[in-house]
C-alpha positions in Angstrom: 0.0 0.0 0.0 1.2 3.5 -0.3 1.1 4.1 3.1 3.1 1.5 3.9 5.7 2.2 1.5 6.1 5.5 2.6 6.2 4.2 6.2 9.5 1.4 5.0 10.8 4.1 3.2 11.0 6.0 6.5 12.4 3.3 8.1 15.1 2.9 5.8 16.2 6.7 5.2 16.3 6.9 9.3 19.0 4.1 9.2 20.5 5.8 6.5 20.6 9.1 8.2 18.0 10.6 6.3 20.1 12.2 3.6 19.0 15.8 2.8 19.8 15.0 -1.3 17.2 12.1 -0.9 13.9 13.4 1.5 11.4 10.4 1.1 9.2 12.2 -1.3 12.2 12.2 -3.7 12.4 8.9 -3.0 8.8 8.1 -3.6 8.8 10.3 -6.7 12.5 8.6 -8.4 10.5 4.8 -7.8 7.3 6.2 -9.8 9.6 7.5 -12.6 11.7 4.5 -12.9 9.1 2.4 -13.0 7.1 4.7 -15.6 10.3 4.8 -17.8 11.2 0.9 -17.8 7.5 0.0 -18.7 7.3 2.5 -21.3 10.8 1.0 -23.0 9.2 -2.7 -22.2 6.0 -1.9 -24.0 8.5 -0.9 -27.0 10.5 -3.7 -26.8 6.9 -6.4 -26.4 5.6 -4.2 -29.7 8.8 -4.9 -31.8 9.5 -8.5 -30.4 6.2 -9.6 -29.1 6.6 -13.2 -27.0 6.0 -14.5 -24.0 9.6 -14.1 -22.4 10.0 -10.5 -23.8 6.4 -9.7 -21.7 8.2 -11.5 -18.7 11.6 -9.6 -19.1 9.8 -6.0 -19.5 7.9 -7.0 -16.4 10.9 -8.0 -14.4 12.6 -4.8 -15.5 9.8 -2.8 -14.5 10.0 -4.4 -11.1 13.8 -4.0 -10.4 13.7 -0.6 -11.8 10.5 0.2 -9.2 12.5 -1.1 -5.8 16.5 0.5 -7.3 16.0 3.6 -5.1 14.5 1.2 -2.1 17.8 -1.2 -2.4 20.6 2.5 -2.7 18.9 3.7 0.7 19.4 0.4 2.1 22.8 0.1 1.0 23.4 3.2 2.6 21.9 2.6 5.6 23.5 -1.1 6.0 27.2 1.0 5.5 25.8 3.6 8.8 25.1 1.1 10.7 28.6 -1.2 10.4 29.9 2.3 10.6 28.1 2.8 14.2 28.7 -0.7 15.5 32.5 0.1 14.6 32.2 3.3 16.9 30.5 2.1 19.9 33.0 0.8 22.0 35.3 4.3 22.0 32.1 6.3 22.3 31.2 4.5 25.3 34.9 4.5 27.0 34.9 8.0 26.1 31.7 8.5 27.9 32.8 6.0 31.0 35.9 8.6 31.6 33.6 11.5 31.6 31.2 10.3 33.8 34.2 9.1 36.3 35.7 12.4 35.9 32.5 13.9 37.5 30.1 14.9 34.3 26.5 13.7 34.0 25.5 11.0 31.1 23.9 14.0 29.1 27.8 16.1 29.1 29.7 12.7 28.8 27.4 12.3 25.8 27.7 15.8 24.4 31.3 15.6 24.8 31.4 12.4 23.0 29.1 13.8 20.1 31.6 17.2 19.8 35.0 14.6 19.8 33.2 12.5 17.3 33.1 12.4 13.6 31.0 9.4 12.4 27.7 9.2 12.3 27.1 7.7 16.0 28.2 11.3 17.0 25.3 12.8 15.0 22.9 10.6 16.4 24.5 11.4 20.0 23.8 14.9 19.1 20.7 14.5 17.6 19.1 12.7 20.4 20.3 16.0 22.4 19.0 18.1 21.0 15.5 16.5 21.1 15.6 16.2 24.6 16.7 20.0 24.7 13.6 20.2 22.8 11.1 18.5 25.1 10.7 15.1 24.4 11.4 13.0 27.3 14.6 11.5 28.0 13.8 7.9 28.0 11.5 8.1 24.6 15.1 10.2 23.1 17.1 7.0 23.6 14.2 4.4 22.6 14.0 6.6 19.4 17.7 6.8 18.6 17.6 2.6 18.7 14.8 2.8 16.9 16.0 5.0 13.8 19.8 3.5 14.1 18.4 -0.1 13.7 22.0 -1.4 15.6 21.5 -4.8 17.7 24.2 -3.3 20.3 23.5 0.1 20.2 19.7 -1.2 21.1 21.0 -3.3 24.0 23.4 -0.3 25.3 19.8 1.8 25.5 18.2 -0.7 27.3 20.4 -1.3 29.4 20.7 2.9 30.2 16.5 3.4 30.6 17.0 0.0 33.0 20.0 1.7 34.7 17.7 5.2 35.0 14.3 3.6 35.7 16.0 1.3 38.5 18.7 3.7 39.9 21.8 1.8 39.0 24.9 3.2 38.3 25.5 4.5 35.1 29.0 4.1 35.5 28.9 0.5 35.8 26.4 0.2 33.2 29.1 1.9 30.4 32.1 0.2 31.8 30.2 -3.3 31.4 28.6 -2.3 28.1 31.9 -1.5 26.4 33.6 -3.9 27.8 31.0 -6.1 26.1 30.9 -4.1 22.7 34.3 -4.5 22.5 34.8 -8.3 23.2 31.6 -8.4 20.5 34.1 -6.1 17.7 36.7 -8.5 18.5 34.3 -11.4 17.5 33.3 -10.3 14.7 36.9 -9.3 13.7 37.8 -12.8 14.0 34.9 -14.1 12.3 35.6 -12.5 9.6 38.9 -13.7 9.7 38.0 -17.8 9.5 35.9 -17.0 6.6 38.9 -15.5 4.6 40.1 -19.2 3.5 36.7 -19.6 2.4 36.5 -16.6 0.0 39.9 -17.6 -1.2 39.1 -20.9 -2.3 36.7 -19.7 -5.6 39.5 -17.3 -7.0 41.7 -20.1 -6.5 39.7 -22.6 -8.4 39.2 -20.5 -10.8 42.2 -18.4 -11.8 45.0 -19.7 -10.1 44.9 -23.8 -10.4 43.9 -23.3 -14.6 46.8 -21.7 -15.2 49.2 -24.1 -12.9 47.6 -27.2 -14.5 48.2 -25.5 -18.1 52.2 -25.0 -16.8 52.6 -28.4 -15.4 50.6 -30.5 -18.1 51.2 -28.4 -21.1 54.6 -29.8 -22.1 53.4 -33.4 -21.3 49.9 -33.4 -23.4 52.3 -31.3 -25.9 55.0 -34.8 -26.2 51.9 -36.8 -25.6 50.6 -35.2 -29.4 54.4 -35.3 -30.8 54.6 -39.0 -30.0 50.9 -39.8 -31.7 51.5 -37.4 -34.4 
């Protein structure tokens, strides 16, 4: 439905940081036109080669061409989010050492949103300044999980409106959650890692053991034809 198009493509541009160059009107406009310009070139193409595939290709087309600017924002948003995940565990050291040093979460949180420069520090900031704004301080955090979309950075906000609803420490709660965020990086690093070999083995098959075959066989099948011939 419409609405619920508009409502995904919400979703999507708020994990991508909503881009100014692509508002979701934009959006919604580019996936019309797309879609308008590969059925009109289908319906040219079914005219001059009429068939049953052709219909099916022009269809296809039509399709891919409608969901391109869906699958960009995605893209985009999928690259933010690795790009947060990445940032988490220095934000949140950052934050522990101000908030040892004496500063509330909100200042140990502006400070780490002014010594940032990825986009974690613009969603720090963000969420500051809608609680400068008004909006209550627990429904800023559930929102920033909310339009990040990051597993740990969803966990880390649950575990500060706990921390605040229940009066624990906030102290402990960032020196256990980085601790934990980074233990999860390292993880993932090493993950990663293992699958490596994996990735190698297709390039190998493919480009490297062809040509070693051709330099270790090639002379032999070459006397092989000299002694037939």
């Amino acid at each position: 439905t419409p609405a619920g198009t508009v409502a995904r493509l919400n979703r999507l541009a708020g994990a991508a940081g909503r881009p100014a160059e692509w508002p979701v009107p934009r959006l919604v406009a580019a996936k019309l036109v797309l879609a308008a310009v590969a059925a009109a070139l289908g319906v040219l193409v079914v005219a001059a080669r009429p068939g049953a595939l052709t219909v099916g290709m022009a269809v296809v087309v039509t399709g891919v061409a409608y969901v391109v600017p869906e699958l960009l924002l995605h893209s985009r948003g999928q690259e933010r989010q690795q790009a947060i995940a990445l940032e988490l565990a220095d934000t949140l050291d950052q934050m522990t050492i101000a908030v040892e040093a004496g500063l509330g979460f909100e200042a140990a949180m502006a400070r780490a949103g002014r010594n940032g420069r990825g986009p974690l520090a613009e969603e720090l900031v963000r969420t500051l300044q809608d609680i400068a704004v008004g909006q209550p301080r627990r429904e800023a955090y559930l929102a920033l999980a909310e339009r990040t979309a990051v597993p740990d950075l969803r966990r880390f906000i649950r575990a500060v409106v706990q921390a605040d609803a229940y009066g624990v420490s906030i102290a402990d709660v960032l020196r256990t959650q980085a601790a934990e965020m980074r233990l999860k990086r390292r993880q993932r690093a090493e993950e990663k890692a293992m699958q490596i070999p994996v990735k190698v083995i297709f390039p190998l098959i493919l480009c490297i053991l062809p040509t070693l075959f051709i330099v270790l066989l090639g002379p032999a099948a070459l006397d092989i034809v000299d002694a037939f011939g």
